[in-house]
Backbone as CSV, one residue per row, in Angstrom:
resi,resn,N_x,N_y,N_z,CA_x,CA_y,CA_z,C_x,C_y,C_z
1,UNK,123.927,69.480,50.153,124.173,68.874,51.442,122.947,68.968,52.346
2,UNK,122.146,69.324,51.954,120.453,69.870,52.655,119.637,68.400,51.931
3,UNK,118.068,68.210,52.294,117.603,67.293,52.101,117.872,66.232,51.911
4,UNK,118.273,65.762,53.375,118.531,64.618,53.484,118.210,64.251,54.853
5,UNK,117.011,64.734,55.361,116.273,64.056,56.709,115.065,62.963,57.075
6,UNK,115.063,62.466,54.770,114.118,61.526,55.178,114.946,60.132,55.119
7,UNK,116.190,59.952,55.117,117.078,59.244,54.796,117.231,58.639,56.207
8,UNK,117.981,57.359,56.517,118.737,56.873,58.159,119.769,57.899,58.160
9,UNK,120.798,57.740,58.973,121.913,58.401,59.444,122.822,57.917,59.049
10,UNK,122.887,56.562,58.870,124.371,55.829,58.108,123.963,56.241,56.467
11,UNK,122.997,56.459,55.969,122.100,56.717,54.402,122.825,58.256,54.375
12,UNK,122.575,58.830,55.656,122.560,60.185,55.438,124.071,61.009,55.533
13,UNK,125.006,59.933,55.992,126.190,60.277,56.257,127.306,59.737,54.776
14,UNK,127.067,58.516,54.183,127.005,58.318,52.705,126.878,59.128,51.520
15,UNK,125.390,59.977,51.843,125.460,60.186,50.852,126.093,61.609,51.008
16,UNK,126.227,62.947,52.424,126.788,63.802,52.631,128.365,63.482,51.923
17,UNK,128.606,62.657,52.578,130.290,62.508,52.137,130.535,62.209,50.874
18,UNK,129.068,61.701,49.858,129.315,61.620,48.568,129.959,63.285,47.652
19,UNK,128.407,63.899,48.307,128.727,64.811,47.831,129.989,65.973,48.529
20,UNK,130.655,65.947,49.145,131.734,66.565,49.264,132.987,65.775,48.537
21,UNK,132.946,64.652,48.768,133.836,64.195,47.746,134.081,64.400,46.285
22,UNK,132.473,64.455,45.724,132.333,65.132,44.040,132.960,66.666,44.353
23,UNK,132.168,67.335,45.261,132.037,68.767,45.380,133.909,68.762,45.812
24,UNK,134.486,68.515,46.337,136.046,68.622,46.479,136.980,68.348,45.488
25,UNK,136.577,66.829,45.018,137.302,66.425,43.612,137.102,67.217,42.444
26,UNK,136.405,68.014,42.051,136.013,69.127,41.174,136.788,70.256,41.398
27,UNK,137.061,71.096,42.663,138.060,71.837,43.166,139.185,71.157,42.735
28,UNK,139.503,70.398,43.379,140.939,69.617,43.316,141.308,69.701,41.856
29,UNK,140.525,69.517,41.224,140.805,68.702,40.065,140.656,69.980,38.699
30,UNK,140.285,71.101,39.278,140.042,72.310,38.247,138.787,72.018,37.206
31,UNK,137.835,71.094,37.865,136.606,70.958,36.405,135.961,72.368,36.463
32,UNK,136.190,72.722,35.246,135.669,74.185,35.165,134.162,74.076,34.536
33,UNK,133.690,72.919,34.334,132.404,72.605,33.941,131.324,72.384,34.963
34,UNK,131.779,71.864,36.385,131.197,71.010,37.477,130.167,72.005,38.284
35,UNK,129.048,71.384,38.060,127.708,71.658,38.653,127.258,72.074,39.676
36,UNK,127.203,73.309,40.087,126.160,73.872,41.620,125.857,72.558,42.123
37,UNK,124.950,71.733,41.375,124.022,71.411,42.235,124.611,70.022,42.719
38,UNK,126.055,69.741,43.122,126.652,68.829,43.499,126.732,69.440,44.888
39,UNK,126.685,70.639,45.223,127.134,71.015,46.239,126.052,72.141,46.882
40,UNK,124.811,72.448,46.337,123.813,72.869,46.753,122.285,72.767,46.081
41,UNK,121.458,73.581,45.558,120.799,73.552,44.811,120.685,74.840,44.286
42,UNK,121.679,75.509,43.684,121.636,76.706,43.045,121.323,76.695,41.720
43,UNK,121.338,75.818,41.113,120.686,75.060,39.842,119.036,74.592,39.838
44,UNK,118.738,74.406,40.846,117.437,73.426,41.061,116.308,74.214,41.194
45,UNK,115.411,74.350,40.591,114.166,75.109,40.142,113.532,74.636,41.561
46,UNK,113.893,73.782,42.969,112.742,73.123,43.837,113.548,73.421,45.003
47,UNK,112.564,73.522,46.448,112.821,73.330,47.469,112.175,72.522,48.324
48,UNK,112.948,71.802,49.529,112.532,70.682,50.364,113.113,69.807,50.302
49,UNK,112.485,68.611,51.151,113.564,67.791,51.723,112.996,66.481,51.372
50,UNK,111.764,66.397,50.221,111.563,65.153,50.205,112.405,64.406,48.766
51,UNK,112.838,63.036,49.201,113.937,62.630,48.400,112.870,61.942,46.880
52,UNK,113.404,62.075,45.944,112.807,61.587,44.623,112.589,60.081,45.003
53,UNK,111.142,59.938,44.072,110.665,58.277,44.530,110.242,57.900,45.850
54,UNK,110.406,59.353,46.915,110.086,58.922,48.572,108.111,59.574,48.317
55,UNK,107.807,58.402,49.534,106.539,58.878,49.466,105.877,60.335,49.237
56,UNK,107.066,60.979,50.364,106.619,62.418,50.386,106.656,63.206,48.917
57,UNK,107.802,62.784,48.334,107.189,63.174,47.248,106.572,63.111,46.323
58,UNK,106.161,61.561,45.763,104.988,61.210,45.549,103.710,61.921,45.560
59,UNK,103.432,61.988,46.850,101.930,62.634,47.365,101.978,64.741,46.827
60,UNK,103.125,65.013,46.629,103.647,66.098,46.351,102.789,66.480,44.810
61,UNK,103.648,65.297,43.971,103.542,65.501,42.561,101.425,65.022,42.450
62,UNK,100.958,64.086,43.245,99.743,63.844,43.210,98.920,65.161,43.771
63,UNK,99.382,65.676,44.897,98.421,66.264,45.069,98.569,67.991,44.063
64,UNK,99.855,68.561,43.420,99.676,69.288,42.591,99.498,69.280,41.350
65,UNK,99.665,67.766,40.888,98.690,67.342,39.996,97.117,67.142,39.984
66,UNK,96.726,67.133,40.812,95.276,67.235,41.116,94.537,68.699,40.533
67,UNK,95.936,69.758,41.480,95.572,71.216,41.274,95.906,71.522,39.794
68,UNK,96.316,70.696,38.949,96.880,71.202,37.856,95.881,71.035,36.614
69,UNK,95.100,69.913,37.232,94.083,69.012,36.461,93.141,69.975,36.499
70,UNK,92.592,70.613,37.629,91.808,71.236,37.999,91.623,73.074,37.117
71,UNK,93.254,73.221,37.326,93.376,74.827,36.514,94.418,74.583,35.927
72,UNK,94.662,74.021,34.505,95.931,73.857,34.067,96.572,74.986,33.634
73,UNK,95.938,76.579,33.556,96.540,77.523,32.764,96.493,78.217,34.374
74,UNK,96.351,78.155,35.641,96.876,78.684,36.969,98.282,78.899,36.805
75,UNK,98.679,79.912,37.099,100.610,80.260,37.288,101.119,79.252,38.460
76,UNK,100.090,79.240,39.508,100.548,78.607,40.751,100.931,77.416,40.494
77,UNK,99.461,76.917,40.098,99.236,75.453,39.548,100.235,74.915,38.444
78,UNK,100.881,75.608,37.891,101.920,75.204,36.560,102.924,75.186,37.752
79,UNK,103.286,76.158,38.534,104.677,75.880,38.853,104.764,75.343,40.378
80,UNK,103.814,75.036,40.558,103.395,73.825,42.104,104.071,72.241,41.595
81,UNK,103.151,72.545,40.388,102.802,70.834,40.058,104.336,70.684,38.917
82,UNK,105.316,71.427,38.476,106.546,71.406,37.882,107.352,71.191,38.880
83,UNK,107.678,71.471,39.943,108.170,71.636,41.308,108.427,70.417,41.741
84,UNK,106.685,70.345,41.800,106.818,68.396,42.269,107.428,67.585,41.246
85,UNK,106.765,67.731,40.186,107.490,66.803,39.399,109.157,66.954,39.503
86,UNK,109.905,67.808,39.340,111.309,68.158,39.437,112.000,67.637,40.232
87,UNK,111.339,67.729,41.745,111.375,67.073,43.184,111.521,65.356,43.082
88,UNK,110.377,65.305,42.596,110.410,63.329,42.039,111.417,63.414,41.169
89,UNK,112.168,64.035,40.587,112.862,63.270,39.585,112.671,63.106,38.128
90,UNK,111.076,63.461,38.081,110.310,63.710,36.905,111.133,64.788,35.922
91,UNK,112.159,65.042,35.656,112.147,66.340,34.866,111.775,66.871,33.243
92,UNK,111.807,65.626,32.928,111.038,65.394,31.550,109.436,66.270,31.561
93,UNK,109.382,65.344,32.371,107.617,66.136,32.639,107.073,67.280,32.970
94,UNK,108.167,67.861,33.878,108.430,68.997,34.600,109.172,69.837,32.951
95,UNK,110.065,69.989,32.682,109.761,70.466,31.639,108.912,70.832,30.279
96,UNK,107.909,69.974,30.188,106.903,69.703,29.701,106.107,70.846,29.782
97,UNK,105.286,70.747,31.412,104.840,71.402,31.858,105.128,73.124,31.726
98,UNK,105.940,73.007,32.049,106.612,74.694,32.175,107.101,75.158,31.092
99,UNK,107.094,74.387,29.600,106.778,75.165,28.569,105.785,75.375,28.520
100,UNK,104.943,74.385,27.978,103.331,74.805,27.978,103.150,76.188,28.631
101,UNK,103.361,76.202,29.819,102.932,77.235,31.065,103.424,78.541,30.295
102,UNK,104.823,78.535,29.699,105.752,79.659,28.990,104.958,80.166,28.006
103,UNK,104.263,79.381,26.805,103.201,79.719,26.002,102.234,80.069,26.252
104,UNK,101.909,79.654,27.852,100.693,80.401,28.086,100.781,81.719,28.594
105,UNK,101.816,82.094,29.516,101.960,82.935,29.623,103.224,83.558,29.985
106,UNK,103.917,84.416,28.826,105.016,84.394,27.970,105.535,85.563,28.665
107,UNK,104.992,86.506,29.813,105.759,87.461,30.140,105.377,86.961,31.905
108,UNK,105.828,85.748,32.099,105.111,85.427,33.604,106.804,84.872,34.335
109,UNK,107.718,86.019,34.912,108.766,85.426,34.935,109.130,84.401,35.944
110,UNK,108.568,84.330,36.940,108.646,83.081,37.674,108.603,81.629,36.841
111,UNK,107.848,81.622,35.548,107.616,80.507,35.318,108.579,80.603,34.317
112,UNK,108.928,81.388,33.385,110.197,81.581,32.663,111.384,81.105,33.381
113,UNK,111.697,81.580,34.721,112.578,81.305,35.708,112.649,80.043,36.018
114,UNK,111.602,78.947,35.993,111.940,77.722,36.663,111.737,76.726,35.199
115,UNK,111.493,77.406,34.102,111.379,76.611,33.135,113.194,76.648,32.335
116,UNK,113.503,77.852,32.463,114.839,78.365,32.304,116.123,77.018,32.977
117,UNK,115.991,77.479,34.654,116.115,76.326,35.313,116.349,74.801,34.669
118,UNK,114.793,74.370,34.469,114.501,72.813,33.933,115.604,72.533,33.284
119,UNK,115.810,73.690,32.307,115.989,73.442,31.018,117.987,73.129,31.313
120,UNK,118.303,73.773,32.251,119.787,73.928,32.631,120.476,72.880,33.002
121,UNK,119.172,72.355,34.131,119.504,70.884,34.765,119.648,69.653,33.360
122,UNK,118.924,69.920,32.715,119.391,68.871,31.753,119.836,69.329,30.577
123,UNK,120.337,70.110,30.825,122.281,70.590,30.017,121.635,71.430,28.820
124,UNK,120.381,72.011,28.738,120.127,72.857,27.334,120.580,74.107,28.180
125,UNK,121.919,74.757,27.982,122.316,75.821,28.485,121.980,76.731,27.968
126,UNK,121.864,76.942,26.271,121.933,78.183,25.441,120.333,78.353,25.244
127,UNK,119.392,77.633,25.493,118.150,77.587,25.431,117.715,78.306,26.679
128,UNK,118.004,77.775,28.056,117.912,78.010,29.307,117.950,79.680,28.996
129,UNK,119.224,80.543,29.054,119.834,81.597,28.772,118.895,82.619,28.148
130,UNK,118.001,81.941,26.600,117.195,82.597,25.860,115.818,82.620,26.817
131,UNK,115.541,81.989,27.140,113.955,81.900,27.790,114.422,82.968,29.136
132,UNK,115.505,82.742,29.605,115.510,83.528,31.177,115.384,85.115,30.808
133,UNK,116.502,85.497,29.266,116.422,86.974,29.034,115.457,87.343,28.463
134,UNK,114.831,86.232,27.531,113.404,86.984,27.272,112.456,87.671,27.805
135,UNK,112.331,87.135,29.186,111.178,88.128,30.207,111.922,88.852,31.259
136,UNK,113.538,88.843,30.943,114.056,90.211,31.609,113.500,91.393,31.631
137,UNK,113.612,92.416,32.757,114.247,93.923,31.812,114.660,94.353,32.047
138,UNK,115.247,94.825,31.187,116.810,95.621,31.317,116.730,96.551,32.503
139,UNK,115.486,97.527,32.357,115.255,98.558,32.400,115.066,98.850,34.212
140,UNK,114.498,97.642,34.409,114.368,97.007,35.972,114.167,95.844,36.101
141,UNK,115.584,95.517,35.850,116.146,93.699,36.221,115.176,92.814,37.638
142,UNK,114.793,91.839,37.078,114.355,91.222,38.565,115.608,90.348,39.277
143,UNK,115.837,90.510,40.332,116.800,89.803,40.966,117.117,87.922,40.829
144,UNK,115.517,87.933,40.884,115.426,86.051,40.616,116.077,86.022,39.365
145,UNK,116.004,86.476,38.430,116.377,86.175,37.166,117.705,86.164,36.580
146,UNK,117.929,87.059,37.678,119.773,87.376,37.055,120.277,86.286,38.110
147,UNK,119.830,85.953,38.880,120.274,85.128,39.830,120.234,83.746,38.850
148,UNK,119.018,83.417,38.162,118.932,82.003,37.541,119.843,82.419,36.182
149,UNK,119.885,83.500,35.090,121.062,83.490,34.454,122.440,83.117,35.318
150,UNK,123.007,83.670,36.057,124.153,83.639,36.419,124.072,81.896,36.905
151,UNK,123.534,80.998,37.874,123.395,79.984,37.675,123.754,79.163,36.596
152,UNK,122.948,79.296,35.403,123.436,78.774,34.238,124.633,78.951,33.567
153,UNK,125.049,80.331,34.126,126.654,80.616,33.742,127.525,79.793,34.235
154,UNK,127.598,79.841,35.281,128.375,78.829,36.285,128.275,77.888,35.958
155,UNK,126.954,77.058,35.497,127.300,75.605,34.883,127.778,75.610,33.526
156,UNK,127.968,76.963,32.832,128.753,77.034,31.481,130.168,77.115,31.643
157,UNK,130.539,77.073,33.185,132.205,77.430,33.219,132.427,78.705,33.245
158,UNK,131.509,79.834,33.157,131.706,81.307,33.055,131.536,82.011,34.055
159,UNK,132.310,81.866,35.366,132.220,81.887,36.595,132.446,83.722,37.166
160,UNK,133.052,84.504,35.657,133.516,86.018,35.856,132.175,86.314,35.788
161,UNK,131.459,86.278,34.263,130.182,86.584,34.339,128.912,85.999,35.308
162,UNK,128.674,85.496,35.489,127.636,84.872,37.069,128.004,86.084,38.049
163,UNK,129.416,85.951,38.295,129.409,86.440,39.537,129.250,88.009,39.376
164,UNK,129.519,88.754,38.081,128.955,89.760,38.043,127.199,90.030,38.197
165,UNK,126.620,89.532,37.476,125.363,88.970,37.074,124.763,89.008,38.836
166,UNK,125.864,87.983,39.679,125.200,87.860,40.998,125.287,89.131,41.890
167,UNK,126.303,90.258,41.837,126.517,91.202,42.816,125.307,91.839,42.082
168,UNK,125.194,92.226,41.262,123.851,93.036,40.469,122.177,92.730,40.926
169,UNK,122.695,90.937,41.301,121.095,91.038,41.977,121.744,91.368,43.393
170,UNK,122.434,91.622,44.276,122.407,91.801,45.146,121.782,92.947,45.187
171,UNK,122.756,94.303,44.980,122.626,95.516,44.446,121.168,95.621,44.756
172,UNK,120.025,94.647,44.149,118.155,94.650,44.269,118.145,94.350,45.205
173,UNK,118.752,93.457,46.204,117.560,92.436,47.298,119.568,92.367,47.952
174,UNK,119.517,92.852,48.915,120.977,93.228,49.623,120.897,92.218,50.233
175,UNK,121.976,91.186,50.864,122.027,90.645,51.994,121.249,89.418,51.735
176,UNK,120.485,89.226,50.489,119.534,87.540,50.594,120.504,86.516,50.741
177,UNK,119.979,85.435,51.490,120.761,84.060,51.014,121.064,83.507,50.336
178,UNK,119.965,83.850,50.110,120.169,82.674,48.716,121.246,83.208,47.288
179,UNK,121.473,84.271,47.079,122.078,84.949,46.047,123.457,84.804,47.057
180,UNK,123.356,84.756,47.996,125.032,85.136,48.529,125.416,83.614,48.352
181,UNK,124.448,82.633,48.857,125.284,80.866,48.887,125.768,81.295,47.312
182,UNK,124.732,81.436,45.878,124.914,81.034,45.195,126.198,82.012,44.420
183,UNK,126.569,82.666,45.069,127.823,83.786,44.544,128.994,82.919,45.197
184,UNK,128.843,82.172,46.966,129.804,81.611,47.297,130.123,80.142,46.540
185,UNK,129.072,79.922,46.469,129.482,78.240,44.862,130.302,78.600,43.884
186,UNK,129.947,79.886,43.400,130.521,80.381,42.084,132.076,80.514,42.617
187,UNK,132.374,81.074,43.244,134.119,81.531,44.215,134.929,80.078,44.446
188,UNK,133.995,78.967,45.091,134.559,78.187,45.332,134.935,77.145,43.940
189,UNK,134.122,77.043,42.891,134.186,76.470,41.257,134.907,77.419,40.436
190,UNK,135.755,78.710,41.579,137.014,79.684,41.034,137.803,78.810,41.915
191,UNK,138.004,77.953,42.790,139.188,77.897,43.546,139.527,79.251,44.436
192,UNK,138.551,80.043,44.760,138.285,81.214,45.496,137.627,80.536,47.020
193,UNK,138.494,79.822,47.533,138.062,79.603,48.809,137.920,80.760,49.861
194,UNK,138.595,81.875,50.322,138.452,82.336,50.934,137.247,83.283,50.944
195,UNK,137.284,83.625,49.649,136.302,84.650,49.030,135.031,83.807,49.548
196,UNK,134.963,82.778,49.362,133.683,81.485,49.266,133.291,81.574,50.632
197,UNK,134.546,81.620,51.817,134.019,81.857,53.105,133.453,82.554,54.052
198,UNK,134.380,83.966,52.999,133.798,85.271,53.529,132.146,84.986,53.521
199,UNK,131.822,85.028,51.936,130.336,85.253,50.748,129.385,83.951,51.902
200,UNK,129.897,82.925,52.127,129.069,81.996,52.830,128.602,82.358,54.276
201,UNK,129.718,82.674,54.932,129.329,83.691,56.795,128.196,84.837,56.569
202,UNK,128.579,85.562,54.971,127.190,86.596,55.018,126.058,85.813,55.344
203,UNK,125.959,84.742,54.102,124.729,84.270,53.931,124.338,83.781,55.230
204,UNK,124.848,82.909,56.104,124.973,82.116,57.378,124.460,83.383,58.213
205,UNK,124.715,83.960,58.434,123.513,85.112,59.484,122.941,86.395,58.900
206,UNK,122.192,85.985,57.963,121.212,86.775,56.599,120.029,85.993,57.284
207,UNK,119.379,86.820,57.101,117.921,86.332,57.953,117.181,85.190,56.812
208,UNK,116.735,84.248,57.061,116.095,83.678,56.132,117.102,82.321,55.567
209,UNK,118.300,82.625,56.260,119.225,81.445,56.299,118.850,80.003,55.757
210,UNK,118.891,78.962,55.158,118.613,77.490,55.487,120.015,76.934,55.760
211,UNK,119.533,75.337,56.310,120.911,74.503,56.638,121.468,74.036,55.154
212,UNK,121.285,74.022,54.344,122.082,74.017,52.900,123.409,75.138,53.069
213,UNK,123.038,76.461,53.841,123.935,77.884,53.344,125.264,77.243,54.461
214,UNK,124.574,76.720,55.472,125.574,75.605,56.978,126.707,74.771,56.681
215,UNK,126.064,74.089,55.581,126.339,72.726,55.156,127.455,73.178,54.228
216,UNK,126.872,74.303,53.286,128.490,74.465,52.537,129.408,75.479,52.741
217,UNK,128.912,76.231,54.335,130.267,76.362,54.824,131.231,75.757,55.369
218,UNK,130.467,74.802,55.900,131.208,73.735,56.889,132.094,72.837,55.996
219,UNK,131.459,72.609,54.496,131.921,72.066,53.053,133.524,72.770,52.933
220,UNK,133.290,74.405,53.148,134.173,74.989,52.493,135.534,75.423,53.896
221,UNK,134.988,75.266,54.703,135.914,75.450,56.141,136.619,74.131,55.936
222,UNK,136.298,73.679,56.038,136.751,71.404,56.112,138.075,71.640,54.332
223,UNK,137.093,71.820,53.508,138.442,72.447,52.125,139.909,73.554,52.672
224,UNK,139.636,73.912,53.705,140.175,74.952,53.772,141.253,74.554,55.559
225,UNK,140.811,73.558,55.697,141.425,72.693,56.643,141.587,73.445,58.188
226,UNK,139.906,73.526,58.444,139.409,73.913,59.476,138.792,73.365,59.692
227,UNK,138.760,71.976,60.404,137.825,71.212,60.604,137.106,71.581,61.974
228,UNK,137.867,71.675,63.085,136.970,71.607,64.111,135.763,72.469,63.815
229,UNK,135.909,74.065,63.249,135.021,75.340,63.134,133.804,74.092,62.275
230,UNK,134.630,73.629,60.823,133.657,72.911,60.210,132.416,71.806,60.561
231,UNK,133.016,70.693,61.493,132.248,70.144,62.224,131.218,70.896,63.537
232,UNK,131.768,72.025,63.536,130.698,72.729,64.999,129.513,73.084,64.063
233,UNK,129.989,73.874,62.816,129.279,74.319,61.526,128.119,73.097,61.465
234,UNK,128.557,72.149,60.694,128.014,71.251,60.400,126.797,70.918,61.546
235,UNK,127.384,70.476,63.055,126.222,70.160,63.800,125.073,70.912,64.253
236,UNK,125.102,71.969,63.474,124.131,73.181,63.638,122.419,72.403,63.209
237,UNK,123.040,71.202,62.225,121.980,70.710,61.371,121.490,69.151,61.394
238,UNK,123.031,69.048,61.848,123.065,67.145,61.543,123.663,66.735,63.167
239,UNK,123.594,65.917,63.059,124.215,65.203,64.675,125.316,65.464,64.751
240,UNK,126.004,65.478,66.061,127.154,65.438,66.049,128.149,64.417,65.568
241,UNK,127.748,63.183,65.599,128.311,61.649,65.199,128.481,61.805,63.664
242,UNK,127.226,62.647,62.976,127.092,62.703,61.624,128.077,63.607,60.928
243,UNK,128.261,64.518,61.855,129.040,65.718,61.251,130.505,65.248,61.407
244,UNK,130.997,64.748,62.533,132.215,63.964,62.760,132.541,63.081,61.602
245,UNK,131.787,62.542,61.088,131.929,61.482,59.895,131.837,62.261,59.018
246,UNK,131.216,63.383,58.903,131.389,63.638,57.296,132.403,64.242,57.119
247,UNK,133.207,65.562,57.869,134.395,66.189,58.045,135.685,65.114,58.036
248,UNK,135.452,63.774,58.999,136.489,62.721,58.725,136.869,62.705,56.948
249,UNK,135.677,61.910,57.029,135.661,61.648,55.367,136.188,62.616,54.428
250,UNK,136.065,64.057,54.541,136.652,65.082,53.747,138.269,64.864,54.158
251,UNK,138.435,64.986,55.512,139.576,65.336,55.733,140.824,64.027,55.409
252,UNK,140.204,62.836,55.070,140.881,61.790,54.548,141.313,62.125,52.842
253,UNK,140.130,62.179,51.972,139.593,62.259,51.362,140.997,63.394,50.525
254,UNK,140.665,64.706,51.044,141.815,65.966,51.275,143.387,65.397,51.676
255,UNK,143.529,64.538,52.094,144.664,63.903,52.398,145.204,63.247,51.378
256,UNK,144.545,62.520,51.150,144.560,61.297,50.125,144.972,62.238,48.883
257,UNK,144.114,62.987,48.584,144.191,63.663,46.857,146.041,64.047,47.286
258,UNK,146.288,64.667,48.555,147.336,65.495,48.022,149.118,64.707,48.315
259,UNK,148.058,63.604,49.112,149.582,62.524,48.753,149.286,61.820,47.476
């Protein structure tokens, strides 16, 4: 529900209400298969707001392709210029890349981590899984990592394990956002709404917050048939006109399924 400010407002209110509609009909509907990244980017190896095929990202994938050309065996440079590509839409390429990068350097877990990732987004789950535990350790788990296993769990339907997987990175790095949105996705792809609301309010005043952690509370308040809280939620980020429309749209939407 985040990146979407290079879009108009009627573009941007479309495609919000798209995705709560997937992201609801999946609840509704018990898909025990259905994807994070319908409803955030807890799946997505990238951050930002530029939309695939938009200039901005364009100039993204060019200019860390430049840097990549320049030092192709750079850690930065592998996972700058994978990023962008991922961002565009590229993921072919972007996977590409971030093996190579894996062979080059095979105990480098960031790049294990977003190659892991790649690999999730386009459904190699049991592959994803092997590359992420390979540059684990046991011995002193990195938080990113159990965070991107458990990710991939969740898109395996294995929503007990993730969410164990996710309190464990907490346990490392207490209180992050980003591990709490992605524990509250996991609750809510349980039909654990409340749990989802609690886990989402942490994240929502955890320092380091983004309007994505906003967006799917306001997602999960509006499910939970609290709209006004949801729409105040919502305009934290988006207009008020915008947020009014997208909460409408749920709350029809929520209507509709249950007549």
């Amino acid at each position: 529900m985040a990146q979407l400010r290079h879009i108009t407002a009627k573009s941007r209110i479309r495609t919000v209400s798209l995705v709560m509609a997937v992201t609801a009909a999946a609840l509704l509907g018990g898909c025990a298969n259905s994807r994070h990244g319908s409803v955030g980017t807890h799946a997505a190896p990238v951050s930002g707001s530029a939309q695939p095929g938009s200039a901005a990202a364009q100039a993204q994938v060019s200019q860390w392709g430049q840097s990549y050309n320049r030092a192709p065996q750079n850690p930065q440079a592998i996972l700058g210029y994978a990023n962008a590509l991922t961002q565009n839409g590229q993921t072919a390429q972007s996977m590409a890349v971030l093996r190579k990068g894996v062979l080059q350097h095979p105990n480098n877990q960031p790049i294990a981590s977003a190659y892991g990732k790649v690999l999730a987004i386009n459904g190699q789950f049991e592959e994803s899984l092997n590359v992420i535990k390979r540059v684990q350790t046991p011995a002193k788990p990195d938080w990113k990592l159990l965070s991107a296993e458990a990710a991939v769990l969740d898109q395996m339907g294995n929503h007990a394990r993730a969410k164990t997987l996710y309190h464990q990175a907490l346990q490392i790095n207490p209180n992050d956002p980003s591990i709490l949105n992605n524990l509250a996705l996991s609750h809510l792809m349980s039909k654990e709404l409340p749990e989802a609301e609690y886990t989402l309010r942490r994240a929502a005043s955890a320092p380091g917050a983004d309007s994505q952690v906003r967006q799917n509370l306001a997602l999960v308040l509006g499910l939970q048939g609290k709209f006004q809280e949801a729409e105040q939620v919502a305009s934290t980020d988006i207009s008020p006109e915008d947020a009014k429309a997208n909460i409408a749209y749920l709350r029809q939407m929520l209507s509709a399924s249950q007549s």
